[in-house]
PDB file of the backbone (N, CA, C, O) and the ligand in Angstrom, with CONECT records:
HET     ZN  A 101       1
ATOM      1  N   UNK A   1      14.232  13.229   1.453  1.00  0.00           N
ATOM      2  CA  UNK A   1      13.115  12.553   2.141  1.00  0.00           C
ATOM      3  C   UNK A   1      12.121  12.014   1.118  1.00  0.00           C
ATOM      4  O   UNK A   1      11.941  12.446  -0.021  1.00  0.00           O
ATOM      5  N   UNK A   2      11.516  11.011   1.711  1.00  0.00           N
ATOM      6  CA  UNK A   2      11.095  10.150   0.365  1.00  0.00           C
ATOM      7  C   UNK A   2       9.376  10.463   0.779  1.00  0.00           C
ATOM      8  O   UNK A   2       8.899  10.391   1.912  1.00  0.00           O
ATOM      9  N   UNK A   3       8.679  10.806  -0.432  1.00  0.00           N
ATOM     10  CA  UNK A   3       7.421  11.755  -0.438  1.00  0.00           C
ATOM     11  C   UNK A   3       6.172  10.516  -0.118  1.00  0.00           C
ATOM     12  O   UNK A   3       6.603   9.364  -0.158  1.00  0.00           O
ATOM     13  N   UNK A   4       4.899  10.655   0.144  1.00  0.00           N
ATOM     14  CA  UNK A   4       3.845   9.801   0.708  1.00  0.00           C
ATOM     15  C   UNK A   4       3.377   8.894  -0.780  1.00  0.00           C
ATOM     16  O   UNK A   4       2.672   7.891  -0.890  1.00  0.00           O
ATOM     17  N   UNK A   5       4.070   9.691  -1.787  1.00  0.00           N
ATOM     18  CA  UNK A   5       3.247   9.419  -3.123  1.00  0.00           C
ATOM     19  C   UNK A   5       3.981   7.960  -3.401  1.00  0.00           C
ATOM     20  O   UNK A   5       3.413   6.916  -3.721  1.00  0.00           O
ATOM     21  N   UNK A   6       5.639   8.207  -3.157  1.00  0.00           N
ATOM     22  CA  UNK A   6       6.740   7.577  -3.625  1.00  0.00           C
ATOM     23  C   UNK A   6       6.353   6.176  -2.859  1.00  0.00           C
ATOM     24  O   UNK A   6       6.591   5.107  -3.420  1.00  0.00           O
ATOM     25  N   UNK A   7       5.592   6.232  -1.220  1.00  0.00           N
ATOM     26  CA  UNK A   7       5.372   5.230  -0.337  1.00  0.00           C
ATOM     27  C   UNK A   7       4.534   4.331  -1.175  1.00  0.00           C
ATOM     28  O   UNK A   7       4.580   3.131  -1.444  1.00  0.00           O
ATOM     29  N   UNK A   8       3.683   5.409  -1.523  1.00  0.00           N
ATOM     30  CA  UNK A   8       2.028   4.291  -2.318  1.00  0.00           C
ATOM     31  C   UNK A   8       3.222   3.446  -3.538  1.00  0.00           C
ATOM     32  O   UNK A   8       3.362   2.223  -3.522  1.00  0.00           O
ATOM     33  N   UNK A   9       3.837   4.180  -4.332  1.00  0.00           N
ATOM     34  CA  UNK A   9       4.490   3.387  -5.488  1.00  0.00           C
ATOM     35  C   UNK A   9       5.022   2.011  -4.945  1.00  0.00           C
ATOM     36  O   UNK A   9       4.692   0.853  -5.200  1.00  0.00           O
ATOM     37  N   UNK A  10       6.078   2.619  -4.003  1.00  0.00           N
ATOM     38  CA  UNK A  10       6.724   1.579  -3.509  1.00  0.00           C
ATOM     39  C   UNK A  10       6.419   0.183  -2.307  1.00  0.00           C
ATOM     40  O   UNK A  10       7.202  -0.682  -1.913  1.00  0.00           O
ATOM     41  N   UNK A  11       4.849   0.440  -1.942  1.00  0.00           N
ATOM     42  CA  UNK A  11       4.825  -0.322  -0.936  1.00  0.00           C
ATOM     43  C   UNK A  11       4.401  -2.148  -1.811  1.00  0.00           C
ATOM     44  O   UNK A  11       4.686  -3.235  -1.308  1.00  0.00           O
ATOM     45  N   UNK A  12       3.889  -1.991  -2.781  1.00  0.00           N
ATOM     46  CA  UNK A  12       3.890  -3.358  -3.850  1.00  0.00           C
ATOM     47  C   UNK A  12       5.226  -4.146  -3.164  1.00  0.00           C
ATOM     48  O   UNK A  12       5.369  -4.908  -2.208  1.00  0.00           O
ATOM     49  N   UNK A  13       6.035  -3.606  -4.076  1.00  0.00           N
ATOM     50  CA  UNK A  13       7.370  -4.152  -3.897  1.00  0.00           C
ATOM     51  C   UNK A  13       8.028  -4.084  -2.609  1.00  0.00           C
ATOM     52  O   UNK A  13       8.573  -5.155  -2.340  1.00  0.00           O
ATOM     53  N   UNK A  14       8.153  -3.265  -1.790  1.00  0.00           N
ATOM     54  CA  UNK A  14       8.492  -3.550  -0.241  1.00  0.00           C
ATOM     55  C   UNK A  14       7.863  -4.606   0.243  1.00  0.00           C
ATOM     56  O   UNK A  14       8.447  -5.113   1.201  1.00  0.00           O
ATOM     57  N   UNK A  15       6.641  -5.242  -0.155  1.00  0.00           N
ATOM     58  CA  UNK A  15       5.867  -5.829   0.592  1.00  0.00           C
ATOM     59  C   UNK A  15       6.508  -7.345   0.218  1.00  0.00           C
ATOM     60  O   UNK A  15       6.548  -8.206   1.096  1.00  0.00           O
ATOM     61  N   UNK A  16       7.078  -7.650  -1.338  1.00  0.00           N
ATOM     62  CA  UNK A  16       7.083  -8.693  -1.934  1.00  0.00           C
ATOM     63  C   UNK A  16       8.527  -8.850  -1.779  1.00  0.00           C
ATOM     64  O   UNK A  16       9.022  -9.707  -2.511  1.00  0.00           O
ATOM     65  N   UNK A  17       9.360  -8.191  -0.956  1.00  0.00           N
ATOM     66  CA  UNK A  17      10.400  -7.805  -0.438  1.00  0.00           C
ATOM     67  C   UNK A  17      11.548  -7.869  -1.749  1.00  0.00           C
ATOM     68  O   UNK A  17      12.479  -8.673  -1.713  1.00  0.00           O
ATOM     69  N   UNK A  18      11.379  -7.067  -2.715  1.00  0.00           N
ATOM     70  CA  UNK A  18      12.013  -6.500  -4.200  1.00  0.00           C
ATOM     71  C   UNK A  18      12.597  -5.246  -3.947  1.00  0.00           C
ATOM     72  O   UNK A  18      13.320  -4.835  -4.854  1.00  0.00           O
ATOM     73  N   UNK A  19      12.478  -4.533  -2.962  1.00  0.00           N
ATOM     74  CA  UNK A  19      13.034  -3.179  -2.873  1.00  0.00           C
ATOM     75  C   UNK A  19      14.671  -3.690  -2.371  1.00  0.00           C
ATOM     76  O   UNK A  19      14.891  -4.770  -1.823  1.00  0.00           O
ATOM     77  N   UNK A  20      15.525  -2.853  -2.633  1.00  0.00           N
ATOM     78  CA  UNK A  20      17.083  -2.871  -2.090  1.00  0.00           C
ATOM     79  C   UNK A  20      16.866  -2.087  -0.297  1.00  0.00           C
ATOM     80  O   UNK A  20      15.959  -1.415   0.193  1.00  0.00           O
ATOM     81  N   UNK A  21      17.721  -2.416   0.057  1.00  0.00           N
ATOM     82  CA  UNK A  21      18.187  -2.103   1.315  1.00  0.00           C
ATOM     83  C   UNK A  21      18.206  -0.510   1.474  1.00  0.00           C
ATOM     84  O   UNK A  21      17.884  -0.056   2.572  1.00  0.00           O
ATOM     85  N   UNK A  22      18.577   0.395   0.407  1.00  0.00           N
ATOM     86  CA  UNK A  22      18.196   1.455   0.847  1.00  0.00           C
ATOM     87  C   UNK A  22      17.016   2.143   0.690  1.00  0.00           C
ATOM     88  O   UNK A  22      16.657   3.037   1.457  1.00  0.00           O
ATOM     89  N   UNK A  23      16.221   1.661  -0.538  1.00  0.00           N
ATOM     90  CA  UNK A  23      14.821   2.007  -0.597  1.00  0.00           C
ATOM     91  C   UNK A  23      14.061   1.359   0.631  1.00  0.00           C
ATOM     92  O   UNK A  23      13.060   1.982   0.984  1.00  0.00           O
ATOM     93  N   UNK A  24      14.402   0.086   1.420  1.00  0.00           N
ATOM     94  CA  UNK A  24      13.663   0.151   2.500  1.00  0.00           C
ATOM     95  C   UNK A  24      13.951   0.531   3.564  1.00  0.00           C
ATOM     96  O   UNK A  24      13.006   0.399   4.342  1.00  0.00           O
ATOM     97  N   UNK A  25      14.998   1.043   4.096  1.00  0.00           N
ATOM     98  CA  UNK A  25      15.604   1.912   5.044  1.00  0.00           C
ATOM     99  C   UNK A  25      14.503   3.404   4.773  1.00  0.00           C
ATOM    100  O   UNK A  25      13.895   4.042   5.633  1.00  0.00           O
ATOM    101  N   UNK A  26      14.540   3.604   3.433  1.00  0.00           N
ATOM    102  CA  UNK A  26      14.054   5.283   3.282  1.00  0.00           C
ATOM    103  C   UNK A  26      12.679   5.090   3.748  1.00  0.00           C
ATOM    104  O   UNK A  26      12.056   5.877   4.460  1.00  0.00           O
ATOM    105  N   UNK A  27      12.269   3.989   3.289  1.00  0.00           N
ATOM    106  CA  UNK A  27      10.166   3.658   3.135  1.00  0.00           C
ATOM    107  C   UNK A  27      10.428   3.391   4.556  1.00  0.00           C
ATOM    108  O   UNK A  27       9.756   4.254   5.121  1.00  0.00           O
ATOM    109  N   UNK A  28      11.100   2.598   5.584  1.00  0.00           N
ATOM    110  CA  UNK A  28      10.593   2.405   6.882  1.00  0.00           C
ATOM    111  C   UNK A  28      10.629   3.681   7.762  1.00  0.00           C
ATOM    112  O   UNK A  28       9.999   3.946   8.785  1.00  0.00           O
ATOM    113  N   UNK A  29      11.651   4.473   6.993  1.00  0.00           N
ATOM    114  CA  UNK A  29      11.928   6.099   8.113  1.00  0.00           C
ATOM    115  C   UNK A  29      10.535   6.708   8.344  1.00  0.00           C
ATOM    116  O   UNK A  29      10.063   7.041   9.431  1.00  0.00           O
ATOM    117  N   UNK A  30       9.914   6.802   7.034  1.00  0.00           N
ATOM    118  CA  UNK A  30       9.089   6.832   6.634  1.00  0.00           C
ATOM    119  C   UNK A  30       8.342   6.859   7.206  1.00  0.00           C
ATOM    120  O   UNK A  30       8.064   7.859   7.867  1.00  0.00           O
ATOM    121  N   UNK A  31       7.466   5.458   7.227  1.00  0.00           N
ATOM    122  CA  UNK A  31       6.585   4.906   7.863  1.00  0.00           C
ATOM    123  C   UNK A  31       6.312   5.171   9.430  1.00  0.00           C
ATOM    124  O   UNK A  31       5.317   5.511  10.070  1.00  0.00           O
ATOM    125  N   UNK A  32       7.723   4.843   9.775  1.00  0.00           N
ATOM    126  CA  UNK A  32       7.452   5.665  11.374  1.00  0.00           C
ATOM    127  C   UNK A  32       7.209   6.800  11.392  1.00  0.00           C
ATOM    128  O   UNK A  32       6.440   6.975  12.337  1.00  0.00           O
ATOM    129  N   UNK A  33       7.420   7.772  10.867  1.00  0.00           N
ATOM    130  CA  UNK A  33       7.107   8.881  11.170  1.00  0.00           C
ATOM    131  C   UNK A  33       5.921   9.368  10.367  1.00  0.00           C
ATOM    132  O   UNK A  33       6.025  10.559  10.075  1.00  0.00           O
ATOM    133  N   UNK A  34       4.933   8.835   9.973  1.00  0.00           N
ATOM    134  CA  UNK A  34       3.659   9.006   8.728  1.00  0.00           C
ATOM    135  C   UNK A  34       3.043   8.248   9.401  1.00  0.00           C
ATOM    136  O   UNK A  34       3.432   7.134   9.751  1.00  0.00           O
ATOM    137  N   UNK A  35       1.987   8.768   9.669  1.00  0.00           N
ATOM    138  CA  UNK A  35       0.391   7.440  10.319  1.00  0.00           C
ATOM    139  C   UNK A  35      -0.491   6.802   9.183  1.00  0.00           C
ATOM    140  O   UNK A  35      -0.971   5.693   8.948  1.00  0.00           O
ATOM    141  N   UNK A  36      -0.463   8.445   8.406  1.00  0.00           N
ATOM    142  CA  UNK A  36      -1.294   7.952   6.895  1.00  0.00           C
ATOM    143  C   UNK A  36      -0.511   6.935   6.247  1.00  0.00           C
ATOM    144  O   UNK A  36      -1.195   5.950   5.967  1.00  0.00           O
ATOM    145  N   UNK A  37       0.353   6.873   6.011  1.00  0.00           N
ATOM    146  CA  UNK A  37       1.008   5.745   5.051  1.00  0.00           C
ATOM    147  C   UNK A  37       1.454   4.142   5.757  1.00  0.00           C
ATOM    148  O   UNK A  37       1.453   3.070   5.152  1.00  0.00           O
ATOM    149  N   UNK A  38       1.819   4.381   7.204  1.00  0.00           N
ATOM    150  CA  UNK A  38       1.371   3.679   8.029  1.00  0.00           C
ATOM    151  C   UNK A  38      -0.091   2.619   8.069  1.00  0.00           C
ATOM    152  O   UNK A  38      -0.211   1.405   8.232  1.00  0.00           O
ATOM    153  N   UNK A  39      -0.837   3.448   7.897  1.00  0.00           N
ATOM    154  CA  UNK A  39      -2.151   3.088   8.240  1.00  0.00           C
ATOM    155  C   UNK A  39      -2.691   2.050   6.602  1.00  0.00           C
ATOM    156  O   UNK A  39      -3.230   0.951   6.471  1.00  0.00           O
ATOM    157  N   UNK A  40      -2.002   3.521   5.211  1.00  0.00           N
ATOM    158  CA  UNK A  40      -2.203   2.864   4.781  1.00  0.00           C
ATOM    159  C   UNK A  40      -1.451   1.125   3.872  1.00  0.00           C
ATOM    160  O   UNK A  40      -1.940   0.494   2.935  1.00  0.00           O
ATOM    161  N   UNK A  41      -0.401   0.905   4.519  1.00  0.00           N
ATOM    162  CA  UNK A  41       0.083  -0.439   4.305  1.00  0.00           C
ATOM    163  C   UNK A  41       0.078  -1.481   4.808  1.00  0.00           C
ATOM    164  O   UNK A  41       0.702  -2.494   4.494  1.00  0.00           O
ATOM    165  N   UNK A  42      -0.924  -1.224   5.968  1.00  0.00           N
ATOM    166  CA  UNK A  42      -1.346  -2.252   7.032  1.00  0.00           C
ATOM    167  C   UNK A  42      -2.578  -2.637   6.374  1.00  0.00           C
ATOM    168  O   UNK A  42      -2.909  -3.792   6.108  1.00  0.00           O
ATOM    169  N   UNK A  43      -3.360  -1.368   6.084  1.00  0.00           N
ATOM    170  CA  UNK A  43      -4.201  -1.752   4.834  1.00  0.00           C
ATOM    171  C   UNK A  43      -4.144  -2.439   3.751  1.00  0.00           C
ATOM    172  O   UNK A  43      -5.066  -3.206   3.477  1.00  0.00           O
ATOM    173  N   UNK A  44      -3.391  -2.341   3.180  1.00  0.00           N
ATOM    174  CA  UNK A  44      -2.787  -2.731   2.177  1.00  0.00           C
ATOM    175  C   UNK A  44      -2.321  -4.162   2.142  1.00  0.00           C
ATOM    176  O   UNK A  44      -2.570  -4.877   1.171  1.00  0.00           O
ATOM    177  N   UNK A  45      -1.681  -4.566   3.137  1.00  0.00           N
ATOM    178  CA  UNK A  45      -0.801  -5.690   3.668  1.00  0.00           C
ATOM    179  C   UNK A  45      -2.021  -6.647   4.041  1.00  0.00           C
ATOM    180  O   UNK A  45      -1.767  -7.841   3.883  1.00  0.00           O
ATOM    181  N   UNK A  46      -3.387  -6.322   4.538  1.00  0.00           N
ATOM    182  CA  UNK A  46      -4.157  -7.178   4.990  1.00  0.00           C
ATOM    183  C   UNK A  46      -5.328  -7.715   4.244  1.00  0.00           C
ATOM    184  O   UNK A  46      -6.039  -8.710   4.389  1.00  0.00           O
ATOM    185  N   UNK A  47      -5.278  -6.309   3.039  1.00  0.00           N
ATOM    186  CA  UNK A  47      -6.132  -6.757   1.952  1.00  0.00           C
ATOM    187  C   UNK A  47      -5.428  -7.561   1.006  1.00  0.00           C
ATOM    188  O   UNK A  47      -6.224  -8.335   0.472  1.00  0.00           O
ATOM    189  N   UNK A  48      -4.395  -7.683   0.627  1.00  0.00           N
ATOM    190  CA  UNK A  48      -3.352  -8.601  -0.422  1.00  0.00           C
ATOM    191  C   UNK A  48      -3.476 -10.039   0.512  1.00  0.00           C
ATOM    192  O   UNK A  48      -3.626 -11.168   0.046  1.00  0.00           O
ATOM    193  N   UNK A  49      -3.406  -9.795   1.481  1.00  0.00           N
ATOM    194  CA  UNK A  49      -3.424 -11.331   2.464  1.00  0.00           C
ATOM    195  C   UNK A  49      -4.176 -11.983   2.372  1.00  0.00           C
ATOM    196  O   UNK A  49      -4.028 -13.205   2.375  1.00  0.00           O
ATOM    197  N   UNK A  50      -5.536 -11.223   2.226  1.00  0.00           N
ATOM    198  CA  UNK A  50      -6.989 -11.509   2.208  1.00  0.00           C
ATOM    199  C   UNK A  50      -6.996 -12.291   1.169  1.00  0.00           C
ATOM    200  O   UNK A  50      -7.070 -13.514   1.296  1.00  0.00           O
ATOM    201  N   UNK A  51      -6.914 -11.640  -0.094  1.00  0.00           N
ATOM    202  CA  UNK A  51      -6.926 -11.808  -1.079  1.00  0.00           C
ATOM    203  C   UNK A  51      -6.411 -13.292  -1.939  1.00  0.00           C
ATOM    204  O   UNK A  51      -6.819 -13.907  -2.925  1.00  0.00           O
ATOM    205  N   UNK A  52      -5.277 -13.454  -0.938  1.00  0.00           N
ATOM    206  CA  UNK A  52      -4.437 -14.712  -1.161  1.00  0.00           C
ATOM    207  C   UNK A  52      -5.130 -15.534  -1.001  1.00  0.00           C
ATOM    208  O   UNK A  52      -5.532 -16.168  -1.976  1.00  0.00           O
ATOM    209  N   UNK A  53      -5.566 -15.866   0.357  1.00  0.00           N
ATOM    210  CA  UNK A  53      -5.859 -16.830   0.998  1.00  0.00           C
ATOM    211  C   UNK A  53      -7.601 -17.140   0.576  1.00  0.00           C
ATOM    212  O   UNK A  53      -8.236 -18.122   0.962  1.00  0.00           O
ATOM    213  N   UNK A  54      -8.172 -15.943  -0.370  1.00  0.00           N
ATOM    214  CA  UNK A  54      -9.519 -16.409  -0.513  1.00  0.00           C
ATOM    215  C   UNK A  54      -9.457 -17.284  -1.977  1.00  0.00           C
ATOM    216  O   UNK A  54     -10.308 -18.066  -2.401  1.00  0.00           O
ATOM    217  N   UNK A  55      -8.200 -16.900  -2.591  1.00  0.00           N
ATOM    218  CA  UNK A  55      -8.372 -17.060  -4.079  1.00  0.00           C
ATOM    219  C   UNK A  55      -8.802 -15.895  -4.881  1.00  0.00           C
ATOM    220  O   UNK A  55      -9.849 -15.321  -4.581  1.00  0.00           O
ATOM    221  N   UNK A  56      -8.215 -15.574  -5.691  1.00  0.00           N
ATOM    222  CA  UNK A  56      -8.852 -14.309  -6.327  1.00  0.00           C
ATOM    223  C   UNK A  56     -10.564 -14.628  -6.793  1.00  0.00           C
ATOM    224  O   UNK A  56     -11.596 -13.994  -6.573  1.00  0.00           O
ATOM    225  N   UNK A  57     -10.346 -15.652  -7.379  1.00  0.00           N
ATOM    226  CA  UNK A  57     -11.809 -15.652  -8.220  1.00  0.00           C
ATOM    227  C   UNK A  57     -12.886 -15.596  -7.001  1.00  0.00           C
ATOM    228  O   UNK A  57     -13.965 -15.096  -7.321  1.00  0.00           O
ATOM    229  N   UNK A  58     -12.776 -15.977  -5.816  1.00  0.00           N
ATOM    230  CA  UNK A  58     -13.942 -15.947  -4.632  1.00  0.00           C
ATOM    231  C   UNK A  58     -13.885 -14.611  -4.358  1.00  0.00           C
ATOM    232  O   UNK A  58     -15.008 -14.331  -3.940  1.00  0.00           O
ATOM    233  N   UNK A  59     -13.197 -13.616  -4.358  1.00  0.00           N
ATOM    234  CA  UNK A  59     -13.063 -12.661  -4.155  1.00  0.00           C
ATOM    235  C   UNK A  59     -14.789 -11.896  -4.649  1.00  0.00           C
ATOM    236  O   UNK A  59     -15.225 -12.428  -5.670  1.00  0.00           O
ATOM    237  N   UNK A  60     -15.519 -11.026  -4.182  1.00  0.00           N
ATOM    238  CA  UNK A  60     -16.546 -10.270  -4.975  1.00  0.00           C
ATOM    239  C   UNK A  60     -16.023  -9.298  -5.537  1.00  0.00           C
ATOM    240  O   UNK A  60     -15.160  -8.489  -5.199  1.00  0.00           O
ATOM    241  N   UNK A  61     -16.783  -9.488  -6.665  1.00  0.00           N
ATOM    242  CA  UNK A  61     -16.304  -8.288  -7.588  1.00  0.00           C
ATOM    243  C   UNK A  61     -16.630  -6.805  -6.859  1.00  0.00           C
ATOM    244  O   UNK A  61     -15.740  -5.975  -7.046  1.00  0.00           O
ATOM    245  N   UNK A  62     -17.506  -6.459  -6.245  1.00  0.00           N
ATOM    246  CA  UNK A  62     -17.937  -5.738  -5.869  1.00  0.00           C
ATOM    247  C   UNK A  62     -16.838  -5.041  -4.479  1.00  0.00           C
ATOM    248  O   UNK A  62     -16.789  -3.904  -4.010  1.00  0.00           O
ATOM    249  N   UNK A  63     -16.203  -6.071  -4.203  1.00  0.00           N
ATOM    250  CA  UNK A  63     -14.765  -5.484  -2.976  1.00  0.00           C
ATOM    251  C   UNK A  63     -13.656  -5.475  -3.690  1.00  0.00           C
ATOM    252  O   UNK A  63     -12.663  -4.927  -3.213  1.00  0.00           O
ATOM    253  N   UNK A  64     -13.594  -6.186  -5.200  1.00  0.00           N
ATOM    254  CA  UNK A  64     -12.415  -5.678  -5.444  1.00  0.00           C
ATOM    255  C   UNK A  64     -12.499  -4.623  -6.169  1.00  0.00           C
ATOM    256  O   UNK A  64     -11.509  -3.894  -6.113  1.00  0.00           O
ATOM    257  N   UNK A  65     -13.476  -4.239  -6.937  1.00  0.00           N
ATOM    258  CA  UNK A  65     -13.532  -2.486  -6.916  1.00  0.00           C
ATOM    259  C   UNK A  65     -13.084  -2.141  -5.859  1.00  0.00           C
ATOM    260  O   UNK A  65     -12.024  -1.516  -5.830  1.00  0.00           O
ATOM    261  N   UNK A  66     -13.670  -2.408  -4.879  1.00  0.00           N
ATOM    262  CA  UNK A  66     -13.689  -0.740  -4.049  1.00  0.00           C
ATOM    263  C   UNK A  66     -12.161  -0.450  -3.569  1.00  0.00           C
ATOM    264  O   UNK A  66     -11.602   0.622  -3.337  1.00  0.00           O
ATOM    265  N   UNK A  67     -11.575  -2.101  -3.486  1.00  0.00           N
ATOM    266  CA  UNK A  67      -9.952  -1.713  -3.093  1.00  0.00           C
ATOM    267  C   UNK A  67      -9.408  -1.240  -4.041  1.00  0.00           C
ATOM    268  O   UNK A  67      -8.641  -0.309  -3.798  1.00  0.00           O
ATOM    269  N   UNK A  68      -9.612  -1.777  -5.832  1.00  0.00           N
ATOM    270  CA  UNK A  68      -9.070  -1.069  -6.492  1.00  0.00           C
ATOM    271  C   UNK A  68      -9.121   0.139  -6.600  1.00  0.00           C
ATOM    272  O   UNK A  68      -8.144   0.840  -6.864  1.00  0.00           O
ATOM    273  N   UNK A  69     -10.495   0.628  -6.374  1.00  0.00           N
ATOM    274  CA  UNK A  69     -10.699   2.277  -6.185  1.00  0.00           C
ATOM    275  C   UNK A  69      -9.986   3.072  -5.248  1.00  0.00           C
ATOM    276  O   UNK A  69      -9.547   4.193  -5.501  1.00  0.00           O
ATOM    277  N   UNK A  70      -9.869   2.445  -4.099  1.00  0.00           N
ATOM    278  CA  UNK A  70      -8.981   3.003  -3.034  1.00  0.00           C
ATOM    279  C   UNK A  70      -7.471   3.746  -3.492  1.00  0.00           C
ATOM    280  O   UNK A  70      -6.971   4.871  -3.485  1.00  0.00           O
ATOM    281  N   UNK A  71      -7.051   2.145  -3.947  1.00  0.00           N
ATOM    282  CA  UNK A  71      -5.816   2.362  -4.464  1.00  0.00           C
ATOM    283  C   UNK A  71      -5.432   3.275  -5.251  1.00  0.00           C
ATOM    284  O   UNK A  71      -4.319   3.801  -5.211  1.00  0.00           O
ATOM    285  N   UNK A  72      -6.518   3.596  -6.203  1.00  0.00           N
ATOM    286  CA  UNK A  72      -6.272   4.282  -7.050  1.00  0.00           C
ATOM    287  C   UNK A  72      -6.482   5.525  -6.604  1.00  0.00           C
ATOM    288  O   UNK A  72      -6.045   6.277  -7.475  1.00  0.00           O
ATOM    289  N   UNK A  73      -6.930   6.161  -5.684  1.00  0.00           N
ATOM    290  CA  UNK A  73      -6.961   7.394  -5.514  1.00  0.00           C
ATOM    291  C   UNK A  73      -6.136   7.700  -4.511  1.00  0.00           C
ATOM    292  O   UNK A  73      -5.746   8.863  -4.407  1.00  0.00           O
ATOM    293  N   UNK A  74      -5.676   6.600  -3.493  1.00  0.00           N
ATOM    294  CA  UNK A  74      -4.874   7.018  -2.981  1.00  0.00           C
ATOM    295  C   UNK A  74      -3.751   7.409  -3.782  1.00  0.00           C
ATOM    296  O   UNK A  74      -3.044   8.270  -3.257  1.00  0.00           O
ATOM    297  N   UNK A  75      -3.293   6.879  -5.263  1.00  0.00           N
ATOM    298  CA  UNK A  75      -1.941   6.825  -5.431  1.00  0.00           C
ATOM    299  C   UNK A  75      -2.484   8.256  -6.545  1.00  0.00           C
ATOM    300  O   UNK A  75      -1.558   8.994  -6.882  1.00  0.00           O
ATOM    301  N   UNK A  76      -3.427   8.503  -6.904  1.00  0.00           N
ATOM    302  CA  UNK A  76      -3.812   9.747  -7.796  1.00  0.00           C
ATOM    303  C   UNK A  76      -3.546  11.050  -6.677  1.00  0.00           C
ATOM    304  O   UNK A  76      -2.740  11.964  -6.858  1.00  0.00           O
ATOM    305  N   UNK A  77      -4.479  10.871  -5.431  1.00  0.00           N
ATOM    306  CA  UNK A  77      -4.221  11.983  -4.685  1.00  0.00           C
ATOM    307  C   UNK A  77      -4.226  11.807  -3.087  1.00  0.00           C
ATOM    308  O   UNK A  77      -5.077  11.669  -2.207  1.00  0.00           O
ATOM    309  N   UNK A  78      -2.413  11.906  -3.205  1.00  0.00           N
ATOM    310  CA  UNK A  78      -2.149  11.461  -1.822  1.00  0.00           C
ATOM    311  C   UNK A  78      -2.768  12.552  -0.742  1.00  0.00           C
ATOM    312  O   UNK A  78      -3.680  12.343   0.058  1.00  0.00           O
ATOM    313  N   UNK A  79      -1.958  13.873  -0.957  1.00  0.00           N
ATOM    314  CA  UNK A  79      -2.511  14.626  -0.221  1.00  0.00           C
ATOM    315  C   UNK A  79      -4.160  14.396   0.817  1.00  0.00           C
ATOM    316  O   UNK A  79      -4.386  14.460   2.025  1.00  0.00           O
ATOM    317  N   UNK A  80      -5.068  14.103  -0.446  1.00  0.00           N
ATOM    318  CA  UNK A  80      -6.189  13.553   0.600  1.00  0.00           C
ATOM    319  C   UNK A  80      -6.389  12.559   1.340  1.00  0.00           C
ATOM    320  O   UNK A  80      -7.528  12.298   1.727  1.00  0.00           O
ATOM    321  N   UNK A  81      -5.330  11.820   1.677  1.00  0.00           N
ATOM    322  CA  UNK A  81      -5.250  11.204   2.602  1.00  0.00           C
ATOM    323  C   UNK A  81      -4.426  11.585   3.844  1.00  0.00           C
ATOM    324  O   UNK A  81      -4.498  10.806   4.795  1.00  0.00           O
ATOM    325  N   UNK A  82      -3.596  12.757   3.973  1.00  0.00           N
ATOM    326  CA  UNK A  82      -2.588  12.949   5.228  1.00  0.00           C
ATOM    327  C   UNK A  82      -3.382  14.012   5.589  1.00  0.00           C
ATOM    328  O   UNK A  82      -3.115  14.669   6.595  1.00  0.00           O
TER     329      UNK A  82
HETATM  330 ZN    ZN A 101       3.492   9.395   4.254  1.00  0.00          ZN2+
END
Protein backbone atom coordinates (compact mmCIF):
# COMPACT_ATOMS: atom_id res chain seq x y z
CA UNK A 1 0.00 0.00 0.00
CA UNK A 2 1.36 3.15 -1.12
CA UNK A 3 1.96 5.61 2.09
CA UNK A 4 0.32 9.51 2.23
CA UNK A 5 4.03 10.69 2.08
CA UNK A 6 4.68 8.66 -1.29
CA UNK A 7 1.08 10.59 -2.52
CA UNK A 8 2.66 14.18 -1.71
CA UNK A 9 5.94 12.91 -3.84
CA UNK A 10 4.02 11.64 -6.46
CA UNK A 11 1.12 13.89 -7.06
CA UNK A 12 3.65 16.56 -9.31
CA UNK A 13 3.94 13.97 -11.74
CA UNK A 14 0.47 12.25 -11.67
CA UNK A 15 -0.80 15.53 -12.29
CA UNK A 16 1.55 16.22 -15.46
CA UNK A 17 0.46 12.74 -16.31
CA UNK A 18 4.45 11.18 -16.12
CA UNK A 19 3.53 8.49 -13.72
CA UNK A 20 3.15 4.76 -15.46
CA UNK A 21 -0.05 3.00 -15.24
CA UNK A 22 0.74 1.29 -12.18
CA UNK A 23 1.91 4.10 -10.06
CA UNK A 24 -1.44 5.63 -10.98
CA UNK A 25 -3.62 2.77 -10.35
CA UNK A 26 -1.71 2.65 -6.71
CA UNK A 27 -2.07 6.82 -6.17
CA UNK A 28 -5.86 6.60 -7.34
CA UNK A 29 -6.62 3.47 -4.78
CA UNK A 30 -5.35 5.73 -2.77
CA UNK A 31 -6.97 8.69 -3.14
CA UNK A 32 -10.30 7.13 -2.80
CA UNK A 33 -9.84 5.86 0.14
CA UNK A 34 -7.72 9.07 1.90
CA UNK A 35 -9.74 12.45 2.25
CA UNK A 36 -6.45 14.07 3.42
CA UNK A 37 -4.61 13.42 0.30
CA UNK A 38 -7.72 13.76 -1.57
CA UNK A 39 -8.31 17.05 -0.30
CA UNK A 40 -4.90 17.64 -0.59
CA UNK A 41 -4.52 17.37 -4.60
CA UNK A 42 -7.52 19.16 -5.36
CA UNK A 43 -5.56 21.64 -3.57
CA UNK A 44 -2.88 21.24 -5.21
CA UNK A 45 -4.45 20.81 -8.72
CA UNK A 46 -6.20 24.27 -8.27
CA UNK A 47 -3.33 26.13 -7.02
CA UNK A 48 -0.89 24.95 -10.09
CA UNK A 49 -4.01 26.01 -12.31
CA UNK A 50 -4.10 29.19 -10.68
CA UNK A 51 -0.86 29.70 -11.08
CA UNK A 52 -0.81 29.01 -14.84
CA UNK A 53 -3.28 31.01 -15.89
CA UNK A 54 -2.07 34.14 -13.74
CA UNK A 55 1.51 33.92 -14.99
CA UNK A 56 3.94 33.25 -12.45
CA UNK A 57 5.43 36.69 -12.18
CA UNK A 58 1.65 38.22 -11.25
CA UNK A 59 1.55 35.78 -8.84
CA UNK A 60 2.27 37.69 -5.05
CA UNK A 61 5.06 36.83 -3.54
CA UNK A 62 3.44 36.76 -0.46
CA UNK A 63 0.88 33.54 -1.74
CA UNK A 64 3.53 31.93 -3.17
CA UNK A 65 5.18 31.49 0.10
CA UNK A 66 2.48 30.40 1.78
CA UNK A 67 1.78 27.55 -0.91
CA UNK A 68 5.29 26.90 -0.90
CA UNK A 69 5.14 26.60 2.81
CA UNK A 70 2.24 24.37 2.68
CA UNK A 71 3.89 22.15 0.49
CA UNK A 72 6.59 21.91 2.29
CA UNK A 73 5.29 20.77 5.38
CA UNK A 74 2.93 18.85 4.09
CA UNK A 75 5.61 16.73 2.37
CA UNK A 76 8.05 17.18 5.75
CA UNK A 77 5.13 16.04 7.99
CA UNK A 78 2.43 14.16 6.60
CA UNK A 79 1.10 12.70 9.57
CA UNK A 80 -0.15 16.29 10.51
CA UNK A 81 -2.26 16.40 8.08
CA UNK A 82 -4.46 12.92 8.34
ZN1 LIG B 1 -3.26 9.57 2.18
Amino acid sequence: MISCREITNLLADYLEGLLDQRAVRALEAHLSGCRTCENFMRTYRTTTTLLRELGEEEVPEELKDRVLRFFHERRERPEAFS
